[in-house]
VMD Tcl script that builds the backbone (N, CA, C; Angstrom):
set m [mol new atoms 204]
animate dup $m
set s [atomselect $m all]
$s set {name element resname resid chain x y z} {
  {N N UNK 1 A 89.076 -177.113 -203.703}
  {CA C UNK 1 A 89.442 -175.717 -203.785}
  {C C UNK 1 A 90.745 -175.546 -203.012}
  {N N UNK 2 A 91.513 -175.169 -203.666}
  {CA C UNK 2 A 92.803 -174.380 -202.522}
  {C C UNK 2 A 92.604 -173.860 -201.613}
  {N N UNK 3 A 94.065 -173.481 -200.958}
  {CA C UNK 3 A 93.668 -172.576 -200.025}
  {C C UNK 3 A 93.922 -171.248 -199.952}
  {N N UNK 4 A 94.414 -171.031 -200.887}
  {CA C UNK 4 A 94.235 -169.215 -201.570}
  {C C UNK 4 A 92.973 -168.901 -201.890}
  {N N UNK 5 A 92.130 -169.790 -202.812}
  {CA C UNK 5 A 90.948 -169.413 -203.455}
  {C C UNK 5 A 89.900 -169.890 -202.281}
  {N N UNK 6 A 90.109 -170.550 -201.215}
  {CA C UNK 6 A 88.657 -170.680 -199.812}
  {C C UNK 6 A 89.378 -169.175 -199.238}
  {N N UNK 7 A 90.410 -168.629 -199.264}
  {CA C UNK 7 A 90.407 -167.416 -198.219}
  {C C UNK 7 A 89.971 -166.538 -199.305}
  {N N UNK 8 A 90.213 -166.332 -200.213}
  {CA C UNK 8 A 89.563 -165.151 -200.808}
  {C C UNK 8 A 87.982 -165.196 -201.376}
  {N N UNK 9 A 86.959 -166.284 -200.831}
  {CA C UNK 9 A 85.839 -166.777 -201.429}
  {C C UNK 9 A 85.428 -166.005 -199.373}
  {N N UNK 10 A 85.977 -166.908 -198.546}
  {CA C UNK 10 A 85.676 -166.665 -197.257}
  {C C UNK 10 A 85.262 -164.865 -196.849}
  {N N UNK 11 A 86.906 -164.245 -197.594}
  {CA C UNK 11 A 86.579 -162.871 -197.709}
  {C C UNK 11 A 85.464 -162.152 -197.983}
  {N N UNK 12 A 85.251 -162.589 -199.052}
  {CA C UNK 12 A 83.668 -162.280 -200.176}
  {C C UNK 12 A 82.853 -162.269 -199.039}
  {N N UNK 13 A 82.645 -163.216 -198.324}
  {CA C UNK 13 A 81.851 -163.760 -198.076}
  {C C UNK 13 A 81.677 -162.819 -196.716}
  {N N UNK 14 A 82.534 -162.870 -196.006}
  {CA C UNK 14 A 82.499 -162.272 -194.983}
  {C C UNK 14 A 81.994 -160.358 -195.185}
  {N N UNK 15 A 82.629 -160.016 -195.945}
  {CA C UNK 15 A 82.433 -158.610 -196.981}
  {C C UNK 15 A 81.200 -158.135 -196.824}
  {N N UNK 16 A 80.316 -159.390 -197.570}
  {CA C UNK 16 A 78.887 -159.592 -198.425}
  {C C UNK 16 A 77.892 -159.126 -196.847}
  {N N UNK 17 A 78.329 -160.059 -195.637}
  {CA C UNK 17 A 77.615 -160.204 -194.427}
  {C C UNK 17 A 77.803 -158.910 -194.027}
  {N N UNK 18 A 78.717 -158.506 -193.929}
  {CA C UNK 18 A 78.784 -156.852 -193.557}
  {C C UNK 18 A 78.509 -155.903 -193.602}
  {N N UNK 19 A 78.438 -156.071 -195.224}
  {CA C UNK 19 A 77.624 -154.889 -196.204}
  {C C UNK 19 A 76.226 -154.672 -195.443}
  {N N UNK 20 A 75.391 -156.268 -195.886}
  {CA C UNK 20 A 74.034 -156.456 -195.416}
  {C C UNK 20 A 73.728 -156.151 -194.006}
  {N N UNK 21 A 74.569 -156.100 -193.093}
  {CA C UNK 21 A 74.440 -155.939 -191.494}
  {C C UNK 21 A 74.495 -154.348 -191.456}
  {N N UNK 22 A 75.546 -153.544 -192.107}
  {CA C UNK 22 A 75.434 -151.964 -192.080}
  {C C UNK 22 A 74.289 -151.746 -192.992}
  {N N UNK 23 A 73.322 -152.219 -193.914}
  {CA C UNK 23 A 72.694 -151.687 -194.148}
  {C C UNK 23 A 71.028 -151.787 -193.462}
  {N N UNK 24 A 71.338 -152.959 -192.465}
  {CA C UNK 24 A 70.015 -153.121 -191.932}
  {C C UNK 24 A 70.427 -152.621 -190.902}
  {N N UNK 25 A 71.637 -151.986 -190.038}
  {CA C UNK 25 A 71.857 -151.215 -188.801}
  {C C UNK 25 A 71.329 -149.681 -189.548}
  {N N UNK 26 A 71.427 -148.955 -191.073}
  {CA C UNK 26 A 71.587 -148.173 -191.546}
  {C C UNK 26 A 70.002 -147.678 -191.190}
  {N N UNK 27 A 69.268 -148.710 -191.850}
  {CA C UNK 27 A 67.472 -148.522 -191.862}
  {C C UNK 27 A 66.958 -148.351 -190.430}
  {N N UNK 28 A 67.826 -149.324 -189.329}
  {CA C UNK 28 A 67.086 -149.090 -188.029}
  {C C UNK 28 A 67.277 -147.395 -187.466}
  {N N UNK 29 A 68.475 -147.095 -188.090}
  {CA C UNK 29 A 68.805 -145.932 -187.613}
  {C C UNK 29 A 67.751 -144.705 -188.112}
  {N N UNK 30 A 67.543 -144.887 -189.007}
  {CA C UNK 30 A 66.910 -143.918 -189.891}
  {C C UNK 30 A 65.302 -143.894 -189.738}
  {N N UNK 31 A 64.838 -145.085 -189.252}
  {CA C UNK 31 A 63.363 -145.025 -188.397}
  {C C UNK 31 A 63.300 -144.569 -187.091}
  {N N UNK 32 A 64.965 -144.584 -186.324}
  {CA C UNK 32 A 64.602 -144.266 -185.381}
  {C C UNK 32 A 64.759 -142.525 -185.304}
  {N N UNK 33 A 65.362 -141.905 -186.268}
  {CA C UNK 33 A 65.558 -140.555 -186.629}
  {C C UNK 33 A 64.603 -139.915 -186.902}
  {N N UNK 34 A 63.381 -140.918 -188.109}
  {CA C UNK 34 A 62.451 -140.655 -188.323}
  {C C UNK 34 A 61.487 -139.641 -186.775}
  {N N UNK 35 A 61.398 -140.935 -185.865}
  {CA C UNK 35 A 60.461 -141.166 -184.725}
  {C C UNK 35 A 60.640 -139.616 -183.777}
  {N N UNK 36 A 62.003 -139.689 -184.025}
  {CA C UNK 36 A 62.409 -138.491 -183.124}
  {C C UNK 36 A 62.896 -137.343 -183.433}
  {N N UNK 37 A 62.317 -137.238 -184.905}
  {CA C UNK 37 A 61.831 -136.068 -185.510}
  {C C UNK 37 A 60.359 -135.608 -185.306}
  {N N UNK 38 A 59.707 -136.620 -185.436}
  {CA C UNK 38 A 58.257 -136.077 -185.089}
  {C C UNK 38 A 58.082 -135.722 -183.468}
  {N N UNK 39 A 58.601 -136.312 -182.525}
  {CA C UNK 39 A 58.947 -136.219 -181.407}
  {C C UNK 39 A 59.507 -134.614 -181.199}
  {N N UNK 40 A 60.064 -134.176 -182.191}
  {CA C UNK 40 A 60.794 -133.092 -181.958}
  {C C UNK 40 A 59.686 -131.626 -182.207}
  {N N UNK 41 A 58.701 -132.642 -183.580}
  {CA C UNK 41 A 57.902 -131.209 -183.880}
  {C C UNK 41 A 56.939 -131.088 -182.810}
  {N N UNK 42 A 56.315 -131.925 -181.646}
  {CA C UNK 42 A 55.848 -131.788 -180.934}
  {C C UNK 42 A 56.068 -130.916 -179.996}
  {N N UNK 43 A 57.176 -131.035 -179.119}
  {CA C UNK 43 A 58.075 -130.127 -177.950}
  {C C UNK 43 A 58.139 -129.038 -179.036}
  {N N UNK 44 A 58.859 -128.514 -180.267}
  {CA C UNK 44 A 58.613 -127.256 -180.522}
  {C C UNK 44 A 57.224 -126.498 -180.862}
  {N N UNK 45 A 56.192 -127.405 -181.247}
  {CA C UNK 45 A 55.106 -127.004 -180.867}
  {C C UNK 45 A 54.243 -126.449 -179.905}
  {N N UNK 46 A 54.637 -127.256 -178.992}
  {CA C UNK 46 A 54.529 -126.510 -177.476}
  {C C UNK 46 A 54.905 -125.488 -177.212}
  {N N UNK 47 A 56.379 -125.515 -177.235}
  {CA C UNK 47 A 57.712 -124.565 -176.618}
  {C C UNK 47 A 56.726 -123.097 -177.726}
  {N N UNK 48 A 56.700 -123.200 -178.532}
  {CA C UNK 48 A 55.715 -121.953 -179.646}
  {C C UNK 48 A 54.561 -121.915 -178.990}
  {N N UNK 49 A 53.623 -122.559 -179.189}
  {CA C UNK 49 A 52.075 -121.982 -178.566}
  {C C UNK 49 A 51.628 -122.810 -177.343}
  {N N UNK 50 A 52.718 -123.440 -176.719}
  {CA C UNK 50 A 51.920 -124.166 -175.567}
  {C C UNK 50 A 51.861 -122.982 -174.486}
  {N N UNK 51 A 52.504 -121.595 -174.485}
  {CA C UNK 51 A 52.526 -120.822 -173.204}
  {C C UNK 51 A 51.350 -120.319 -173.706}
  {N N UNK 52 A 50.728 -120.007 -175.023}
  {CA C UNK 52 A 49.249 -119.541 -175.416}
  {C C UNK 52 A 48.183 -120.406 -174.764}
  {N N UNK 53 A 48.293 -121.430 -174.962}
  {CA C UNK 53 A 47.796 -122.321 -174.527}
  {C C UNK 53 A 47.243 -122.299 -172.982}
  {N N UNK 54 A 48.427 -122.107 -172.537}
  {CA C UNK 54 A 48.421 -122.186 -170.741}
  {C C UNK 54 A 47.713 -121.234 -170.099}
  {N N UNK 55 A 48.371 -119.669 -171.123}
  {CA C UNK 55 A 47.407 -118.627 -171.015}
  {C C UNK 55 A 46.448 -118.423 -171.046}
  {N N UNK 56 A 46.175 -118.775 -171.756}
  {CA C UNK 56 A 44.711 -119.344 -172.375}
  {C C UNK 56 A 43.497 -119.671 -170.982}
  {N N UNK 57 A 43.857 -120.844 -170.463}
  {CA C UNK 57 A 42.972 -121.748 -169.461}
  {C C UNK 57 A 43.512 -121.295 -168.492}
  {N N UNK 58 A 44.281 -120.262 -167.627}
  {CA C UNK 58 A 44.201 -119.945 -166.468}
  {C C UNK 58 A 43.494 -118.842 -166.873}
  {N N UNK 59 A 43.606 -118.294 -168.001}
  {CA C UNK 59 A 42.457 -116.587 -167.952}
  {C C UNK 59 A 40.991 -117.689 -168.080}
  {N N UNK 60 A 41.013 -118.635 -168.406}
  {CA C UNK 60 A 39.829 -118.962 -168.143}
  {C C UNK 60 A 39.551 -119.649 -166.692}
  {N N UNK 61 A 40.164 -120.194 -166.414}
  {CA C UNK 61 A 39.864 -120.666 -165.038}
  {C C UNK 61 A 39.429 -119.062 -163.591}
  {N N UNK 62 A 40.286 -118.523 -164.270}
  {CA C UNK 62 A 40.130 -116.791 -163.824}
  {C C UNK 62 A 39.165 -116.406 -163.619}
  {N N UNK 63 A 38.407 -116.531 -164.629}
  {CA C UNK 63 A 37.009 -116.161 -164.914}
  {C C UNK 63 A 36.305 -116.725 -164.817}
  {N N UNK 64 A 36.388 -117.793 -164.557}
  {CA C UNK 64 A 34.856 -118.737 -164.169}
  {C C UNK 64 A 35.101 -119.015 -163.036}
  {N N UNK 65 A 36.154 -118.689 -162.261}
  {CA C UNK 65 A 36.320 -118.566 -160.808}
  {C C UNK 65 A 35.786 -116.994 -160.038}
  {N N UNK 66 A 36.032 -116.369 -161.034}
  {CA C UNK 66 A 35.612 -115.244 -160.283}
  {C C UNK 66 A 36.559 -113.866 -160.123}
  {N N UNK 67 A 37.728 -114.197 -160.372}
  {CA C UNK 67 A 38.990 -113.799 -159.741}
  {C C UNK 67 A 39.257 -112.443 -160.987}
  {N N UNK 68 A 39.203 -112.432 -161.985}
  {CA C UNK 68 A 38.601 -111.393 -163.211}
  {C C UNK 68 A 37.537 -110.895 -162.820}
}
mol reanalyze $m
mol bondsrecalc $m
mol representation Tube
mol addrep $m
């Protein structure tokens, strides 16, 4: 093979590895987006009814303490 046609085969080649490397950096990214999306509906779950929540068990602690 020449050496015009090994640098432009090398190219390919190198190209090809790249492609495949951004697309398996692409997937890690996107599980980890996944993860910390659900992560996210949690804390706004809270941040919404976790002060109900809280409310909740000190009016009860209230009351089975006595203090109501």
């Amino acid at each position: 093979m020449s050496e015009p046609e090994k640098e432009i085969v090398e190219h390919k080649v190198r190209r090809a590895v790249g492609i495949h490397a951004l697309r398996k950096i692409g997937k890690i990214v996107a599980e980890e987006q996944q993860a910390d999306e659900g992560k996210a509906k949690v804390v706004r779950w809270f941040l919404r009814y976790g002060w109900l929540v809280a409310l909740g068990a000190v009016s009860a602690w209230a009351y089975w303490t006595g203090r109501i």
